[in-house]
PyMOL Python script that loads the backbone (N, CA, C, O; Angstrom):
from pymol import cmd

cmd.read_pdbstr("""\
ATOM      1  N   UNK A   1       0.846  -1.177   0.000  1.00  0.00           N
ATOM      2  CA  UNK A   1       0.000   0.000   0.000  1.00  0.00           C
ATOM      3  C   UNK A   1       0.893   1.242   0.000  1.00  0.00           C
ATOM      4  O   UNK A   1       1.973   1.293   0.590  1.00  0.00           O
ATOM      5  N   UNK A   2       0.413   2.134  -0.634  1.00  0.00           N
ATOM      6  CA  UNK A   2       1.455   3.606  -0.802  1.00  0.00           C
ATOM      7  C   UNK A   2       0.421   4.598  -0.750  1.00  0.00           C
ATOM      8  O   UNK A   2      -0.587   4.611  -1.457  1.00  0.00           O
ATOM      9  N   UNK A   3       0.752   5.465   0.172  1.00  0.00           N
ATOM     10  CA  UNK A   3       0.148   6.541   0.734  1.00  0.00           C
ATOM     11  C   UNK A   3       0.451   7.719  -0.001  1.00  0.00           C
ATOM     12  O   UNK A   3       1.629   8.063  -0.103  1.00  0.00           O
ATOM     13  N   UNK A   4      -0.567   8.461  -0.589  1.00  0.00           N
ATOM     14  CA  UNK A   4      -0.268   9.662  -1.098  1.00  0.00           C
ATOM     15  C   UNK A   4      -1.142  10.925  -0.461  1.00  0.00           C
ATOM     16  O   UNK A   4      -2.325  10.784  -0.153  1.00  0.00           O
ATOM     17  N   UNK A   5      -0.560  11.936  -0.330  1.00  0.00           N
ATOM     18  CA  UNK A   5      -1.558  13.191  -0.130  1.00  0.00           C
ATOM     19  C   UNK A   5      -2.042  14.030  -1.324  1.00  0.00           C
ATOM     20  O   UNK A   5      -1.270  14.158  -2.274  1.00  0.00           O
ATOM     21  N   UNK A   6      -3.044  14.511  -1.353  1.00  0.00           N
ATOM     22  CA  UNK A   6      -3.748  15.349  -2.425  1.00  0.00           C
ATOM     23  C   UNK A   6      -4.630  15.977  -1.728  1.00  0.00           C
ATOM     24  O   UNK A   6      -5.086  15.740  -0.609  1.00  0.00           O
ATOM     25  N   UNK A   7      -4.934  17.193  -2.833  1.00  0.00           N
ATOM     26  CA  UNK A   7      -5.941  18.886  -2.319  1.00  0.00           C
ATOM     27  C   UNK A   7      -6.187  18.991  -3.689  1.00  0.00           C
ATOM     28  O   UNK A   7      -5.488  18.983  -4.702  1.00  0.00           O
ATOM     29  N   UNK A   8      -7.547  19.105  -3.400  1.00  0.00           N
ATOM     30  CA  UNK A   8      -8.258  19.895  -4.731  1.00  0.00           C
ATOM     31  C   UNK A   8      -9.429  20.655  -3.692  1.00  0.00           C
ATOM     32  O   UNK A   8      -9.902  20.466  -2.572  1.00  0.00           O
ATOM     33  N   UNK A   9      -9.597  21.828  -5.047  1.00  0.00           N
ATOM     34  CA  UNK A   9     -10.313  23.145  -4.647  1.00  0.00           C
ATOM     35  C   UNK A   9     -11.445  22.727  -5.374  1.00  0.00           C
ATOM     36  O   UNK A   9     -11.490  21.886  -6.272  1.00  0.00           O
ATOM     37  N   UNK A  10     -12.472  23.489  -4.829  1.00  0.00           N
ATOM     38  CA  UNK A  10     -14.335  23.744  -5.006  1.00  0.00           C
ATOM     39  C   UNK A  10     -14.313  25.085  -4.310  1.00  0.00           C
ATOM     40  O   UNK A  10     -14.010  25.416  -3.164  1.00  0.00           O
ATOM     41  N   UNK A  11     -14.642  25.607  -5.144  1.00  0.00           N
ATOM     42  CA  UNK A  11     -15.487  27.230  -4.829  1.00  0.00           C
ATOM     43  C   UNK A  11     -14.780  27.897  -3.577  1.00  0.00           C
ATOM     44  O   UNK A  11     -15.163  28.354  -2.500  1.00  0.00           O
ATOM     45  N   UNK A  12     -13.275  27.697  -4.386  1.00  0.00           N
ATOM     46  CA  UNK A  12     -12.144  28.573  -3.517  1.00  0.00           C
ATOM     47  C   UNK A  12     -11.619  27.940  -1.753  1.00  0.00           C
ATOM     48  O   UNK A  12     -10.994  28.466  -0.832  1.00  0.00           O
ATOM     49  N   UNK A  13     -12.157  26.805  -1.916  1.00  0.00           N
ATOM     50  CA  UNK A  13     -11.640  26.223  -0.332  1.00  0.00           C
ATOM     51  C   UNK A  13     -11.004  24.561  -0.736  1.00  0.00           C
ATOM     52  O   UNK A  13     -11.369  23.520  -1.283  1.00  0.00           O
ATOM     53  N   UNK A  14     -10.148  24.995  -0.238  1.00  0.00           N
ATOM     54  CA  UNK A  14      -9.028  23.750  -0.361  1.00  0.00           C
ATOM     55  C   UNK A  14      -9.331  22.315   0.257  1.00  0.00           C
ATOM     56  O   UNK A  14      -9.719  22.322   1.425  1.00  0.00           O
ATOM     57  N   UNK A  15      -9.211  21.183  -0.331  1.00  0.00           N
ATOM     58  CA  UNK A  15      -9.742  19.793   0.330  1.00  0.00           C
ATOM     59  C   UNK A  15      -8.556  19.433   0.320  1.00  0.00           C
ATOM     60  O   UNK A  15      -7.801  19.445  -0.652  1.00  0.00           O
ATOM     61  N   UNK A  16      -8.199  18.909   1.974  1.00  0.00           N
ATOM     62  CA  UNK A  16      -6.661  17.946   2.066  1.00  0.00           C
ATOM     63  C   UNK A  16      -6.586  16.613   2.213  1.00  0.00           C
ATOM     64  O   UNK A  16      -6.537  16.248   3.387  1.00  0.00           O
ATOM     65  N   UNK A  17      -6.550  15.373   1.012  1.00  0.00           N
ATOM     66  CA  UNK A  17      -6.770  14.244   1.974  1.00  0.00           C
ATOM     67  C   UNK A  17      -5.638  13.073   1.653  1.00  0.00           C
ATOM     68  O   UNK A  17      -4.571  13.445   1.164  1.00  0.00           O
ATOM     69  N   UNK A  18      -5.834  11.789   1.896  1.00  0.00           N
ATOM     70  CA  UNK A  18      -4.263  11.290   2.103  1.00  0.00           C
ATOM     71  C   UNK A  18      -5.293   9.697   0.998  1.00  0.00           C
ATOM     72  O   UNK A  18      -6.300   9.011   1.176  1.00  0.00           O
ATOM     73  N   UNK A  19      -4.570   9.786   0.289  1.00  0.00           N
ATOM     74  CA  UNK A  19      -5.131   8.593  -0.296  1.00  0.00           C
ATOM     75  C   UNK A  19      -4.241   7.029   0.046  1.00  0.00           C
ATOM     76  O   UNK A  19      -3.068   6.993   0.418  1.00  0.00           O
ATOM     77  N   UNK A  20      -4.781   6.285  -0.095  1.00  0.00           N
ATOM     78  CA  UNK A  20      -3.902   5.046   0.075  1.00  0.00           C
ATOM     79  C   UNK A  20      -4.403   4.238  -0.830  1.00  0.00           C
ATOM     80  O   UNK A  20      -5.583   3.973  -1.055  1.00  0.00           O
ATOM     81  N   UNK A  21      -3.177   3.753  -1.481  1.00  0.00           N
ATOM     82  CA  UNK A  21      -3.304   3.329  -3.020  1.00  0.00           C
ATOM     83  C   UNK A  21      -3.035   1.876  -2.435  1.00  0.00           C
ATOM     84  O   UNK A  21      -2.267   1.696  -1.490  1.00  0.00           O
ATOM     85  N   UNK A  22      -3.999   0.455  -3.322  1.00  0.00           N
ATOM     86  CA  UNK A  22      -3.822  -0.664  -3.236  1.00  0.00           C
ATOM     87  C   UNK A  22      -3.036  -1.188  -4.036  1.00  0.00           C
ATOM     88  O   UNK A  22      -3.427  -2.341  -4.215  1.00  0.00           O
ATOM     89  N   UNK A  23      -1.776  -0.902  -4.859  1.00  0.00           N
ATOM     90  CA  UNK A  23      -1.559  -1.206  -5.448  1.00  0.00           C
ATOM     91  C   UNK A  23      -1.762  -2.972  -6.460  1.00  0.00           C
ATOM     92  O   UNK A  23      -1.611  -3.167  -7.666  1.00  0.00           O
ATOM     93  N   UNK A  24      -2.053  -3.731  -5.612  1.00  0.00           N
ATOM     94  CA  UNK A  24      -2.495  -5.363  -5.841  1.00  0.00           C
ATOM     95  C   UNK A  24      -3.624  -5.150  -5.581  1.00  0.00           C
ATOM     96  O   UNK A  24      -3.948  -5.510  -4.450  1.00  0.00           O
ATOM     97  N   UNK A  25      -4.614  -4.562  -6.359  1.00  0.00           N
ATOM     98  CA  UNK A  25      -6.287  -4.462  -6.483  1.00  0.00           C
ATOM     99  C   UNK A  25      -6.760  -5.986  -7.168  1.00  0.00           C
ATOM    100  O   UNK A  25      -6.532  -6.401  -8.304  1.00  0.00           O
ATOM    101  N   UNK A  26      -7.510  -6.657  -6.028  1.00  0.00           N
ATOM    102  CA  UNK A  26      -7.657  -7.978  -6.383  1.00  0.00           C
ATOM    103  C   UNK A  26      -9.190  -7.572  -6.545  1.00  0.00           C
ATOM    104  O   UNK A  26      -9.294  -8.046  -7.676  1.00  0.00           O
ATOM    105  N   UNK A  27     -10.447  -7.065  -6.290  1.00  0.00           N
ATOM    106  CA  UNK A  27     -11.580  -6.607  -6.934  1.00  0.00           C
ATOM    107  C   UNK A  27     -12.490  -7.342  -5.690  1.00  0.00           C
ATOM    108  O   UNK A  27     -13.602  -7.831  -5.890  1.00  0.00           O
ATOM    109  N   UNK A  28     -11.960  -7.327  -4.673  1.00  0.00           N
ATOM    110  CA  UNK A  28     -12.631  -7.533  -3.085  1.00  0.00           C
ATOM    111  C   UNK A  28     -12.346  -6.188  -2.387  1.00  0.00           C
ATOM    112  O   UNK A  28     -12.989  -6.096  -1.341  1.00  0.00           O
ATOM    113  N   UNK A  29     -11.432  -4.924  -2.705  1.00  0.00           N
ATOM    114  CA  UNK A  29     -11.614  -4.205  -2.193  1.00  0.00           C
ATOM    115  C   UNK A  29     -11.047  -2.653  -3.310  1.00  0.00           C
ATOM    116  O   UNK A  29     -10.139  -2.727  -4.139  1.00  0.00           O
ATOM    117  N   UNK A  30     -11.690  -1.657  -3.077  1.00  0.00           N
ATOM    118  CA  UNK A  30     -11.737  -0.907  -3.493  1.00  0.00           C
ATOM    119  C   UNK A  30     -10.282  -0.712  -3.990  1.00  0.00           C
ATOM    120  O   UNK A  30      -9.642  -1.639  -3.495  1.00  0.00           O
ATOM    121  N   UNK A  31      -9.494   0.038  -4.712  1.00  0.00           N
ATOM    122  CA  UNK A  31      -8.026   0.459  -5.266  1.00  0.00           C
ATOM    123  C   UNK A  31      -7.651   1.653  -4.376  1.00  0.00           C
ATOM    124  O   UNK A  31      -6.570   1.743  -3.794  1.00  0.00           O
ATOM    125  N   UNK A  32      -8.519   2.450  -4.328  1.00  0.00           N
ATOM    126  CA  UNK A  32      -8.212   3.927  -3.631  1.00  0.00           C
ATOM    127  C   UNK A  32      -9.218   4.094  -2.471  1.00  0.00           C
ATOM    128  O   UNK A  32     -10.443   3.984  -2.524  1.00  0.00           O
ATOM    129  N   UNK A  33      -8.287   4.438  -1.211  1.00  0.00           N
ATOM    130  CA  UNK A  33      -9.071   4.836  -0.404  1.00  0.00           C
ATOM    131  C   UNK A  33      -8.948   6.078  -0.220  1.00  0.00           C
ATOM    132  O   UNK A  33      -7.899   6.550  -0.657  1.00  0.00           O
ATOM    133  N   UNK A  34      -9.835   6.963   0.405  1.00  0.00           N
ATOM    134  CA  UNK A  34      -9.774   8.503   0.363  1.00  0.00           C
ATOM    135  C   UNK A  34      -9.956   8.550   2.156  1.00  0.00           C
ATOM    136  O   UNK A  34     -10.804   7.873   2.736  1.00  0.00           O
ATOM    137  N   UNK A  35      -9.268   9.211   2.658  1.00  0.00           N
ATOM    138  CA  UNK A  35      -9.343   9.870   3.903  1.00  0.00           C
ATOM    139  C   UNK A  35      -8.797  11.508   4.256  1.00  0.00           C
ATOM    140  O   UNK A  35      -8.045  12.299   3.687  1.00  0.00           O
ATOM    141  N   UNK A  36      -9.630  11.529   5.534  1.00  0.00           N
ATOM    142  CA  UNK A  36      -9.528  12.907   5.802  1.00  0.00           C
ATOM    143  C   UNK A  36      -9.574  12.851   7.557  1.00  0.00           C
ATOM    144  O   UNK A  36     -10.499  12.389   8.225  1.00  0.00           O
ATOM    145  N   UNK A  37      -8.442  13.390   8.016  1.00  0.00           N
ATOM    146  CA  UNK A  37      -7.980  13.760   9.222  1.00  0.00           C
ATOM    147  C   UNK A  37      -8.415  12.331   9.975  1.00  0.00           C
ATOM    148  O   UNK A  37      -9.210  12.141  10.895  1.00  0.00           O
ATOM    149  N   UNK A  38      -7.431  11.241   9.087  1.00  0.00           N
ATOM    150  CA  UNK A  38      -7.943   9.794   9.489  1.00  0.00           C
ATOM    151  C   UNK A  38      -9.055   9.056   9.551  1.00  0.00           C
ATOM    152  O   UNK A  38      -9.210   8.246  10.465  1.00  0.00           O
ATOM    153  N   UNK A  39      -9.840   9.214   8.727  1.00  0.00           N
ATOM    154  CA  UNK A  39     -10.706   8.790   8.559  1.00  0.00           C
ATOM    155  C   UNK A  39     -11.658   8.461   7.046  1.00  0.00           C
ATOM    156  O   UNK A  39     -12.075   9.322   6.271  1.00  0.00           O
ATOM    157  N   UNK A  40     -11.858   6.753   6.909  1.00  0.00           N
ATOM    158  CA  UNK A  40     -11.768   6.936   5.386  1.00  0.00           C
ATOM    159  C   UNK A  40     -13.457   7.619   5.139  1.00  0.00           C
ATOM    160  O   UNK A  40     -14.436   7.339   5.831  1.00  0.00           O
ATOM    161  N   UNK A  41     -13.424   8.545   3.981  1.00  0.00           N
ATOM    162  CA  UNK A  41     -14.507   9.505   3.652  1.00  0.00           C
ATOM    163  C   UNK A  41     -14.813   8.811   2.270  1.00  0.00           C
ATOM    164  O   UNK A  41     -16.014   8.769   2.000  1.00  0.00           O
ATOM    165  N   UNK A  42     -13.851   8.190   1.230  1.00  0.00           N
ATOM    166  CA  UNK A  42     -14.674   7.956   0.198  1.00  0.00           C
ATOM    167  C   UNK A  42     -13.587   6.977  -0.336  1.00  0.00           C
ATOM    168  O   UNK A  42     -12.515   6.790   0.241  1.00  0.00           O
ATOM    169  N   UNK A  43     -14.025   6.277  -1.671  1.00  0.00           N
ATOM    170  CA  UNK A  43     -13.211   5.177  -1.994  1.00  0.00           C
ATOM    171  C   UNK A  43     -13.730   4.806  -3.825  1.00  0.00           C
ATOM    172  O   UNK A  43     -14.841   4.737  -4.351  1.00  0.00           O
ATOM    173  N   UNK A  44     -12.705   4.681  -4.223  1.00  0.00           N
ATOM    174  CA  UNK A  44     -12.593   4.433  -6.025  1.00  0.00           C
ATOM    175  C   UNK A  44     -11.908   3.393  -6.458  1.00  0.00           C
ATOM    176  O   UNK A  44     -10.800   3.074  -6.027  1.00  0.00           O
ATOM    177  N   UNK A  45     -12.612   2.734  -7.449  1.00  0.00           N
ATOM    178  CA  UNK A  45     -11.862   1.816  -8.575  1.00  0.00           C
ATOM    179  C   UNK A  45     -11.755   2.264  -9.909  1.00  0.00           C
ATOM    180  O   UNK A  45     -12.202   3.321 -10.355  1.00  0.00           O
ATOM    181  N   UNK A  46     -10.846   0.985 -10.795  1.00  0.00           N
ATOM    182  CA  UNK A  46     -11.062   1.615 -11.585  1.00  0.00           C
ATOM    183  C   UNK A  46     -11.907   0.726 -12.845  1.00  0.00           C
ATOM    184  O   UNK A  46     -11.743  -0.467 -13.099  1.00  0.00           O
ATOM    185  N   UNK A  47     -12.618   1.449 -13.369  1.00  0.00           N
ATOM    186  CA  UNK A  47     -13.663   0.532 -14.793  1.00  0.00           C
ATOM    187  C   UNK A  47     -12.908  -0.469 -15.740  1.00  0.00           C
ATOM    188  O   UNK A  47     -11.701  -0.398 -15.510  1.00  0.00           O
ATOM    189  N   UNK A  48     -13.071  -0.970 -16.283  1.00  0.00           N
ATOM    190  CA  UNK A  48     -12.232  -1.344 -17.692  1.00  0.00           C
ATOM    191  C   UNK A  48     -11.291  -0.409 -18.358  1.00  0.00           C
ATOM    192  O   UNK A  48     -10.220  -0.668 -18.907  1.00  0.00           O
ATOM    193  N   UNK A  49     -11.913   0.758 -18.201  1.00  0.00           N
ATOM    194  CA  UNK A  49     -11.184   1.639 -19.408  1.00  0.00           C
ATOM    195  C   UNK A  49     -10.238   2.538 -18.565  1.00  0.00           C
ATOM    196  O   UNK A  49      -9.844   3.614 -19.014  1.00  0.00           O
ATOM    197  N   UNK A  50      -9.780   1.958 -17.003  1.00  0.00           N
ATOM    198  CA  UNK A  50      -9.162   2.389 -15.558  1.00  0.00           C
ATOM    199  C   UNK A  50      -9.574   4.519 -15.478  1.00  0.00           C
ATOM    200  O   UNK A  50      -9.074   5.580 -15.107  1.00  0.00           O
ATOM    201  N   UNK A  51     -10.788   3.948 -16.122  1.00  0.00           N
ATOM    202  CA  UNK A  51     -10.960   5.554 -15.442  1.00  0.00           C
ATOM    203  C   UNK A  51     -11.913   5.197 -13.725  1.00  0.00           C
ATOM    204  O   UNK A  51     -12.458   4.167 -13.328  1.00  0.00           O
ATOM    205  N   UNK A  52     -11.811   6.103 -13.298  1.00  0.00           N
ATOM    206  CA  UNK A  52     -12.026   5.756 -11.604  1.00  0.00           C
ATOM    207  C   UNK A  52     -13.910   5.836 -11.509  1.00  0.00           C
ATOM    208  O   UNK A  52     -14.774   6.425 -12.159  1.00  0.00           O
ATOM    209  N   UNK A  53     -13.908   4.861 -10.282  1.00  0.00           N
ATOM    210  CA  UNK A  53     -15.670   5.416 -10.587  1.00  0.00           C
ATOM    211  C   UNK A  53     -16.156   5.070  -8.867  1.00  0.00           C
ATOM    212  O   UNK A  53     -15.755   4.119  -8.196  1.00  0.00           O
ATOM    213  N   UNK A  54     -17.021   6.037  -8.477  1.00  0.00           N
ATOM    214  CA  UNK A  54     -16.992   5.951  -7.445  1.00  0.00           C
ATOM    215  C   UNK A  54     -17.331   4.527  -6.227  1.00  0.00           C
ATOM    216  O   UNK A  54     -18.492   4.119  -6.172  1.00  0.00           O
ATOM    217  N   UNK A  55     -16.570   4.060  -5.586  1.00  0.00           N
ATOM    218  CA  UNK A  55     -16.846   2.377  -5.085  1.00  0.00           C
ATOM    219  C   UNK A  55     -17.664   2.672  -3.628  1.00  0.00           C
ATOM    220  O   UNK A  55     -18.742   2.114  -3.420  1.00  0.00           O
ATOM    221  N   UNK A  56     -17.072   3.579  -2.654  1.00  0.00           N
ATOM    222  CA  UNK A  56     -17.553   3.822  -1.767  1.00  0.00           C
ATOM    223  C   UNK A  56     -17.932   5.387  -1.554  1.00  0.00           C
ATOM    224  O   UNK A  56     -17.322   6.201  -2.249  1.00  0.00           O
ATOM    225  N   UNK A  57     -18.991   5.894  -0.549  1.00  0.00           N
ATOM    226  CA  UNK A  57     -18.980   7.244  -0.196  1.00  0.00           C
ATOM    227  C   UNK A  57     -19.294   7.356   1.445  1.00  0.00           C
ATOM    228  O   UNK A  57     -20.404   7.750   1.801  1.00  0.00           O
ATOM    229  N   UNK A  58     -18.546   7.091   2.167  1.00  0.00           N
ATOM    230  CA  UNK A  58     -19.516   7.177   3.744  1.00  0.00           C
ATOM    231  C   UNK A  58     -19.025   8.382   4.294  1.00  0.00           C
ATOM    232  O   UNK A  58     -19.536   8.660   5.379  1.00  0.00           O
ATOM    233  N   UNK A  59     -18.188   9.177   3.867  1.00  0.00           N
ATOM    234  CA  UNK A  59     -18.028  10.474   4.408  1.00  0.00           C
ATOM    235  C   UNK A  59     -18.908  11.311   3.638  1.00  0.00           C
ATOM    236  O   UNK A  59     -18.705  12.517   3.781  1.00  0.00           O
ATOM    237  N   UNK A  60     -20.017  10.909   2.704  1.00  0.00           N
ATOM    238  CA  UNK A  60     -20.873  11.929   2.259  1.00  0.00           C
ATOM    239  C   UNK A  60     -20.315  13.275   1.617  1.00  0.00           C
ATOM    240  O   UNK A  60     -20.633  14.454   1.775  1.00  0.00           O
ATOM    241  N   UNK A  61     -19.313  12.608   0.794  1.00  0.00           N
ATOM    242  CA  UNK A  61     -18.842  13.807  -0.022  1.00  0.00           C
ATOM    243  C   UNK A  61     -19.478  14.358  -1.095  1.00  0.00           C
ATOM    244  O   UNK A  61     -20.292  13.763  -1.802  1.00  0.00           O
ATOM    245  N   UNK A  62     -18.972  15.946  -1.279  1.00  0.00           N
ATOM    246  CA  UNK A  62     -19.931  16.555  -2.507  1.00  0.00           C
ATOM    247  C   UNK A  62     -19.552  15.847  -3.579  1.00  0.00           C
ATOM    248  O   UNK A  62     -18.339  15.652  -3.653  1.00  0.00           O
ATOM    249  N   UNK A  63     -20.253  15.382  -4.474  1.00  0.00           N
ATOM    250  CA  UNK A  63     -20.137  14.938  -5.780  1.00  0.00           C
ATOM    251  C   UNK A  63     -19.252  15.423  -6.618  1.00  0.00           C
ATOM    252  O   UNK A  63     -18.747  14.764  -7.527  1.00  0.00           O
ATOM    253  N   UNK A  64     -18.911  17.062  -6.274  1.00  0.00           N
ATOM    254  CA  UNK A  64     -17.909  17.528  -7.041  1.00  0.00           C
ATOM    255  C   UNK A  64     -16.945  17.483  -6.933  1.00  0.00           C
ATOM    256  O   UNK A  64     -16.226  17.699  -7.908  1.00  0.00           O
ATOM    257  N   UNK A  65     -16.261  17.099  -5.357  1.00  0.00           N
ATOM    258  CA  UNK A  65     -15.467  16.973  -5.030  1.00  0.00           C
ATOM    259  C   UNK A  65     -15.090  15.747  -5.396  1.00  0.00           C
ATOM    260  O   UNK A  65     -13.898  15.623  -5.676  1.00  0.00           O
ATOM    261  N   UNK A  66     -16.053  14.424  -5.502  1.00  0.00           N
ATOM    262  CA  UNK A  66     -15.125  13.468  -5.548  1.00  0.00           C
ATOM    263  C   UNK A  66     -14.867  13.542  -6.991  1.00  0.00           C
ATOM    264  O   UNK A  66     -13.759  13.113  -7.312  1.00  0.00           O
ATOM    265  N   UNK A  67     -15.511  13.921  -7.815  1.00  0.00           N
ATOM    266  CA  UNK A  67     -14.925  13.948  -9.189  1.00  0.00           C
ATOM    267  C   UNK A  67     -13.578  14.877  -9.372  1.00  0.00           C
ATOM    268  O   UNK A  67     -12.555  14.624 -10.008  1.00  0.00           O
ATOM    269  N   UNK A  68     -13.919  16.015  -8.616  1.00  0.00           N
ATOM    270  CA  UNK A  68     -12.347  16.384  -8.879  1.00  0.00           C
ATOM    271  C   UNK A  68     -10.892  15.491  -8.298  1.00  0.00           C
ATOM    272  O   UNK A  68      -9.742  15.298  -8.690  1.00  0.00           O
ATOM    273  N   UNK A  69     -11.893  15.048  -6.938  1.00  0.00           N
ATOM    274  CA  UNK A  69     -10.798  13.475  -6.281  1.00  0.00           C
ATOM    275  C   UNK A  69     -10.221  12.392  -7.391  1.00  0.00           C
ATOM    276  O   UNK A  69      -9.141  11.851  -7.155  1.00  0.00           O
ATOM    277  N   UNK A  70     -10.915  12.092  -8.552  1.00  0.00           N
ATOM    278  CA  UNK A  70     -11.050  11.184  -9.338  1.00  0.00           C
ATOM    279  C   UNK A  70     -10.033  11.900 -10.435  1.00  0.00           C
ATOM    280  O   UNK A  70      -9.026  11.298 -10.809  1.00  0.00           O
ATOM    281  N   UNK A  71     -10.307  13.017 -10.849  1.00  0.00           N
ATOM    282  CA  UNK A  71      -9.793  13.381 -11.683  1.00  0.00           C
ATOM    283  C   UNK A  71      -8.291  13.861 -11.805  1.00  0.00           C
ATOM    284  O   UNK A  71      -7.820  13.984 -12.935  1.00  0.00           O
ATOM    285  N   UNK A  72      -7.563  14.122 -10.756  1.00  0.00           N
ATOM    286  CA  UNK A  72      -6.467  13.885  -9.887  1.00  0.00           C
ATOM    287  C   UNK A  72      -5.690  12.933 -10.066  1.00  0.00           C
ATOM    288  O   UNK A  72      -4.565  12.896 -10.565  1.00  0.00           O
ATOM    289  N   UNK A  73      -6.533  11.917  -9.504  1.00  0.00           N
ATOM    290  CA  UNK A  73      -5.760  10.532  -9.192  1.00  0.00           C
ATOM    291  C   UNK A  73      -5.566   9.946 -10.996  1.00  0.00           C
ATOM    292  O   UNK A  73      -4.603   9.474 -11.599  1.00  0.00           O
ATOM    293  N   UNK A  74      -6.855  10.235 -11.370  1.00  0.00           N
ATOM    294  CA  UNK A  74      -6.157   9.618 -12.808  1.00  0.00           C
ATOM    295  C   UNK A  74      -5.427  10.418 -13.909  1.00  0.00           C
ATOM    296  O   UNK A  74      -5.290   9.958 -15.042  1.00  0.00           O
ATOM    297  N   UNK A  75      -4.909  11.772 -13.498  1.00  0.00           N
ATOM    298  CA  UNK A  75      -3.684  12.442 -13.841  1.00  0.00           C
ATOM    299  C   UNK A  75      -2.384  11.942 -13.517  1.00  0.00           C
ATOM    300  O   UNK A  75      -1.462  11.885 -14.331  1.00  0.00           O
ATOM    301  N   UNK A  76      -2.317  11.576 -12.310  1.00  0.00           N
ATOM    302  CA  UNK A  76      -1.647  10.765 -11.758  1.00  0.00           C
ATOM    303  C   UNK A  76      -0.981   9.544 -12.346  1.00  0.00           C
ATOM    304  O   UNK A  76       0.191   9.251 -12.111  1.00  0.00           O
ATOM    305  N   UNK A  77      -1.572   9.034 -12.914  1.00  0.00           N
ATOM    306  CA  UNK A  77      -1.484   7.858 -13.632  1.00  0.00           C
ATOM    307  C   UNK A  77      -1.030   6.773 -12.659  1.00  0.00           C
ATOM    308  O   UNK A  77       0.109   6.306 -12.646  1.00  0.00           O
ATOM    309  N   UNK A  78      -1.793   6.498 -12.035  1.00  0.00           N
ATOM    310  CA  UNK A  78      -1.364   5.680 -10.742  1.00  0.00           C
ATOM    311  C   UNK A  78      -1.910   4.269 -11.291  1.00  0.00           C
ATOM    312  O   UNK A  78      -1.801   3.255 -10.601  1.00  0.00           O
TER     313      UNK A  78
END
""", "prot")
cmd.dss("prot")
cmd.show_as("cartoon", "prot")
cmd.util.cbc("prot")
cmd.orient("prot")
């Protein structure tokens, strides 16, 4: 597992969160977990075409945010 941090902005306020990448995504658990001040808030795989799509949401994130979360990570090219 490899831990990364990332921030993306929505309507001028900064989101800080620490992702932890599965690298051996066996398809029993999500690829990306998303957390925030320890605690996991949201979670992504990736489709066939490894664009990310949302797997989990229990921190009730804005929709926009996780797409900009998504859109990040698959700049990334992780």
């Amino acid at each position: 597992m490899e831990t990364i941090k990332i921030s993306v902005i929505k309507d001028k306020q900064t989101y800080d969160f620490e992702v932890h990448d599965y690298a051996h995504h066996d398809g029993d658990k999500c690829k990306f977990e998303i957390f925030d001040d320890g605690k996991m808030v949201a979670a992504f795989e990736p489709d066939n075409h490894e664009y990310l799509r949302i797997c989990k949401n229990p921190g009730k994130l804005d929709e926009e945010v996780l797409h900009l979360i998504a859109d990040k990570l698959e700049a990334m090219n992780l």
